[in-house]
NUVEXLO-258732 format. One record per residue (C-alpha): x, y, z. Coordinates in nm, 2 decimals. Layout:
N
<east->X	north->Y	up->Z>
...
END
This chain:
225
<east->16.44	north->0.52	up->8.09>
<east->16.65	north->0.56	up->7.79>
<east->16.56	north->0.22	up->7.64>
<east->16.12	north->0.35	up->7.70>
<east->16.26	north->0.64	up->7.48>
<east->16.35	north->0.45	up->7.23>
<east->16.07	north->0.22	up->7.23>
<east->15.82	north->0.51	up->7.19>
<east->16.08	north->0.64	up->6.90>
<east->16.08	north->0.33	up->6.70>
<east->15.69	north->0.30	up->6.73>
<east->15.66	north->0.64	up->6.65>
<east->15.89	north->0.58	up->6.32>
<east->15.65	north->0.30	up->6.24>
<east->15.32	north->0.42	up->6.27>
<east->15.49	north->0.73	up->6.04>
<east->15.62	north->0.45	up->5.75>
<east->15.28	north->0.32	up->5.77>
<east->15.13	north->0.63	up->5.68>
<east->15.33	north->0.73	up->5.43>
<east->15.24	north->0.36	up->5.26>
<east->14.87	north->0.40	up->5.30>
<east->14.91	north->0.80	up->5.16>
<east->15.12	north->0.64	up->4.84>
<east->14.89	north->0.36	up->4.74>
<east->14.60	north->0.63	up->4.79>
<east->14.79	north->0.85	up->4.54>
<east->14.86	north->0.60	up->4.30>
<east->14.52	north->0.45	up->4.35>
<east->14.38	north->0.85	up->4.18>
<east->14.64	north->0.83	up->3.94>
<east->14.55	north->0.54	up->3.80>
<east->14.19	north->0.59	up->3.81>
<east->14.25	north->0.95	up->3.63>
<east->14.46	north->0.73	up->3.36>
<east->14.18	north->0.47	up->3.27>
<east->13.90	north->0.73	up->3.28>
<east->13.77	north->0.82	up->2.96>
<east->13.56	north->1.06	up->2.85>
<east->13.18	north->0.86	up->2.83>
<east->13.14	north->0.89	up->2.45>
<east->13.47	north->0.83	up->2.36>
<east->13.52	north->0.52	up->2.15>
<east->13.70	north->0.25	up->2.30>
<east->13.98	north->0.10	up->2.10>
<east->13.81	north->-0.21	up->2.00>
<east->13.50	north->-0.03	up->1.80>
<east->13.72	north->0.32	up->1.64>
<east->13.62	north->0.32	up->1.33>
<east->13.27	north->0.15	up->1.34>
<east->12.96	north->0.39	up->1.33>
<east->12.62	north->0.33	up->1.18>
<east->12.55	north->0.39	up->0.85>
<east->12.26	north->0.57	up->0.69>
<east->12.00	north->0.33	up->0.61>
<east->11.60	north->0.35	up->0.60>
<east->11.44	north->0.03	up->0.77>
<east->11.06	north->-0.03	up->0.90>
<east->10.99	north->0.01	up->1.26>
<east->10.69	north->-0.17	up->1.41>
<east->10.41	north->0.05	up->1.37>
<east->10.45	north->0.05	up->0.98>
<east->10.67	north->0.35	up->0.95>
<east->10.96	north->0.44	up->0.79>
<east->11.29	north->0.53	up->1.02>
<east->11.61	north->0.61	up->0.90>
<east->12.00	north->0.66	up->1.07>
<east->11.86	north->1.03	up->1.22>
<east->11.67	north->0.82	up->1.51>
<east->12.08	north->0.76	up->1.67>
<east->12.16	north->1.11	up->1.59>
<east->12.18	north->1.35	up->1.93>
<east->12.15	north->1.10	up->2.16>
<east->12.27	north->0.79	up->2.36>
<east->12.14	north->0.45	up->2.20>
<east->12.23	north->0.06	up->2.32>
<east->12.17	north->-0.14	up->2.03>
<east->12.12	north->-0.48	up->1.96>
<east->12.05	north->-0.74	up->1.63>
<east->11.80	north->-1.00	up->1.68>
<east->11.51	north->-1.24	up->1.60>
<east->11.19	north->-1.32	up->1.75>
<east->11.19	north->-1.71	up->1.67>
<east->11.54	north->-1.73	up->1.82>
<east->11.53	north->-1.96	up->2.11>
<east->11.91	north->-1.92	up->2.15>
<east->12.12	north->-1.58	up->2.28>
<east->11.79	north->-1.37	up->2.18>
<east->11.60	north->-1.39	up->2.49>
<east->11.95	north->-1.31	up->2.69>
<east->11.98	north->-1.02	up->2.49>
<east->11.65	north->-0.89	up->2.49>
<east->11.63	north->-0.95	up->2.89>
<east->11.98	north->-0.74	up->2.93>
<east->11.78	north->-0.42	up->2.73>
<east->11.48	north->-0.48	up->2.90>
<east->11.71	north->-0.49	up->3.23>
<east->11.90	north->-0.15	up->3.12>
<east->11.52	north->-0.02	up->2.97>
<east->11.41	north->-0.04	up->3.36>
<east->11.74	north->0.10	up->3.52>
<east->11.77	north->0.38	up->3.28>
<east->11.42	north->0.48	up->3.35>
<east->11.45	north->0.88	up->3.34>
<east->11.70	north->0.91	up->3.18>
<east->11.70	north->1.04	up->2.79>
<east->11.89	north->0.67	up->2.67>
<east->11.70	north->0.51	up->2.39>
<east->11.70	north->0.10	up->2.27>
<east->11.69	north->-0.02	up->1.90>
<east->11.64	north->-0.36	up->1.83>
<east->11.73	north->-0.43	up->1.45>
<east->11.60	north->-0.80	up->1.35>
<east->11.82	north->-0.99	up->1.14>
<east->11.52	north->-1.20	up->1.02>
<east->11.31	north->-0.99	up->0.76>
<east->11.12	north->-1.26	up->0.62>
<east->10.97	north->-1.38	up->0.90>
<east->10.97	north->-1.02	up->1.18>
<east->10.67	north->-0.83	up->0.96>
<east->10.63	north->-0.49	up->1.16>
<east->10.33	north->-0.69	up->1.33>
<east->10.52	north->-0.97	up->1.46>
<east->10.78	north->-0.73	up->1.62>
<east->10.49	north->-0.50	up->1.78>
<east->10.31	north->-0.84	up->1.90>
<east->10.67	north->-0.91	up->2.06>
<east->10.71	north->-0.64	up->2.21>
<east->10.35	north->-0.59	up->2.32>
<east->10.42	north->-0.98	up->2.48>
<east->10.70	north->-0.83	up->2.68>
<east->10.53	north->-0.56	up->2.78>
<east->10.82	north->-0.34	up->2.64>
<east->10.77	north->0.07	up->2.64>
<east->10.80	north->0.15	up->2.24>
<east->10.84	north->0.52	up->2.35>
<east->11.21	north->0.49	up->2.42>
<east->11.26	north->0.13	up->2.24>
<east->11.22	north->0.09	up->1.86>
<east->11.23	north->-0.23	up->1.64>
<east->11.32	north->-0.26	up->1.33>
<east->11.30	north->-0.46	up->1.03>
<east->11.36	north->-0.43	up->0.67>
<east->11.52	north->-0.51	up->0.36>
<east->11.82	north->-0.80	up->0.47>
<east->12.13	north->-0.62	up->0.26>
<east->12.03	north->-0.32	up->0.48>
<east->12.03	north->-0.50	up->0.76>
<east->12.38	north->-0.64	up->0.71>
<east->12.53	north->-0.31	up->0.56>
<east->12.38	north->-0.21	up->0.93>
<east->12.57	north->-0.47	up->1.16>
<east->12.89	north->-0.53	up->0.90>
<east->12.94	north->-0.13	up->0.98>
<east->12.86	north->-0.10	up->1.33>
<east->13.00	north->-0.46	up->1.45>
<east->13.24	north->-0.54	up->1.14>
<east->13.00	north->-0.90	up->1.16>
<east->12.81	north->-0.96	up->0.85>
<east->12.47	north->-1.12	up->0.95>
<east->12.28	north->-1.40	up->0.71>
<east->12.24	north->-1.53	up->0.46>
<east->12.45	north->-1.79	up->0.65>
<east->12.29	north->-2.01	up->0.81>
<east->12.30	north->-2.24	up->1.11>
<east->12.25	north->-2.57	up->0.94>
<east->12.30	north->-2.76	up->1.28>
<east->12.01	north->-2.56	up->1.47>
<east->11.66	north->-2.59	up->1.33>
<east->11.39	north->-2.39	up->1.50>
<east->11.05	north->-2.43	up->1.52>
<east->10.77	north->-2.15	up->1.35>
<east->10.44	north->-2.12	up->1.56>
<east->10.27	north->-2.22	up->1.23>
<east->10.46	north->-2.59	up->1.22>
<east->10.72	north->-2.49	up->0.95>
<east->11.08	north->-2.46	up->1.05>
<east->11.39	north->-2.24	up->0.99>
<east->11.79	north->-2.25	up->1.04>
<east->11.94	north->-2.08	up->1.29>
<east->12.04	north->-1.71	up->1.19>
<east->12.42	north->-1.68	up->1.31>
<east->12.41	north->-1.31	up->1.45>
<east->12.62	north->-1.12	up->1.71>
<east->12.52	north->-1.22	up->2.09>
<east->12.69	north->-0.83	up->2.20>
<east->12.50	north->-0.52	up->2.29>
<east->12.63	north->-0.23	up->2.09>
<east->12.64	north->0.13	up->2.32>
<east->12.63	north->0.39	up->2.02>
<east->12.73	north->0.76	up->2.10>
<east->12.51	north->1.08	up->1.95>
<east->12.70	north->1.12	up->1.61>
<east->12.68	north->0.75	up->1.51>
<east->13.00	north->0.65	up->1.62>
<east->13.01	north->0.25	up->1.81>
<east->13.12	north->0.38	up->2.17>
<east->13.15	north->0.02	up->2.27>
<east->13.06	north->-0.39	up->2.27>
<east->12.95	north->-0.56	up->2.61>
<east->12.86	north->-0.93	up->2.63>
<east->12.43	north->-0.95	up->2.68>
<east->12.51	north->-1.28	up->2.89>
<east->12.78	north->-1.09	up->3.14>
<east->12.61	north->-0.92	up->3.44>
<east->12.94	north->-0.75	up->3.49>
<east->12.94	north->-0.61	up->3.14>
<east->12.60	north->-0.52	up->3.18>
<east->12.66	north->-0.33	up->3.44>
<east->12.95	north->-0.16	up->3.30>
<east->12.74	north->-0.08	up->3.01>
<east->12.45	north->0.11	up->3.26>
<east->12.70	north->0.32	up->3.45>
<east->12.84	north->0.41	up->3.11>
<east->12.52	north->0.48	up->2.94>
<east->12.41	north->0.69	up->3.23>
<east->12.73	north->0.91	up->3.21>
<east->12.69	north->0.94	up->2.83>
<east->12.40	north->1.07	up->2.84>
<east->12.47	north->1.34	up->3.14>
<east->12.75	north->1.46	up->2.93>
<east->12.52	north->1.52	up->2.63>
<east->12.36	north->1.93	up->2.59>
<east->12.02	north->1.93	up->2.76>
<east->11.76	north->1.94	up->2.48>
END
């Protein structure tokens, strides 16, 4: 009898010690979550500092847009060209990926082409008319090229052109060909006072995905309009 007693007692003791583990790692589980939580439009470490500078650039339609078209709101950015046949078509499929699962939501998408010359305001509407992208939440935007890298060397602390990629030549629809542009391959997430809230790699579904959830809660934290 005495030794069924103590069998129930050390079970009893056992099943209690395994509680109390499960309730500690449950606690420090929340406290560690609470630690790495940041507020949505906090900068992360890598991009304090960075913001967008005032500029005035050319959007597809012909018109003028300046800096304001970031201010008040939630914007994922991204430098490109529409000749690119290298990291362009990843990064343009990772906004049009966000562009669908952001639907609803107030986020907007710039594209910023790093290729004046050659992206008229036609050739980026035709593009995006190609790709069937919305224009109402997604601008492009081309312009003069010292804007365009006073643009990206402030935001991304990456000067884009006049260097060259002399070891990849591209092809133009009208025969004639063109060096490689050496731009950033990273989708920028910028918060509503111009401040760089964070880089994520266009070719990373997980970093995509980071970048949606984050985006999302950027903009629920932002004043309704």
């Amino acid at each position: 009898m005495m030794r069924r007693f103590l069998l129930i007692l050390m079970v009893l003791a056992a099943v209690g010690m395994a509680l109390s583990i499960v309730g500690l790692i449950r606690t420090m589980n929340r406290l560690g979550a609470g630690a790495n939580t940041a507020p949505p439009v906090q900068p992360d470490v890598a991009s304090l500092g960075l913001f967008i500078p005032e500029f005035t650039l050319t959007n597809q339609d012909g018109a003028t847009v300046d800096h304001t078209v970031f201010d008040g709101r939630i914007t994922i950015l991204d430098f490109f060209f529409t000749h690119c046949p290298f990291i362009c078509p990843t990064l343009t499929l990772a906004m049009q990926d966000l562009a669908r699962d952001l639907a609803g939501t107030p986020v907007r998408f710039v594209s910023i082409s790093v290729d004046p010359q050659n992206d008229t305001p036609a050739r980026l509407k035709q593009y995006a008319a190609d790709k069937e992208i919305d224009l109402s939440r997604w601008t492009f935007l081309t312009g003069d090229l010292a804007t365009v890298q006073a643009v990206a060397n402030t935001s991304l602390g990456f000067l884009v052109g006049p260097d060259k990629d002399p070891a990849n030549t591209i092809t133009l629809p009208d025969g004639s060909t063109m060096q490689n542009i050496i731009h950033p391959s990273r989708l920028i997430l910028v918060g509503p006072d111009r401040k760089v809230l964070g880089f994520y790699e266009a070719s990373s579904l997980e970093e995509t995905n980071k970048l949606l959830l984050r985006a999302r809660a950027a903009a629920k934290s932002l004043p309704r309009r």
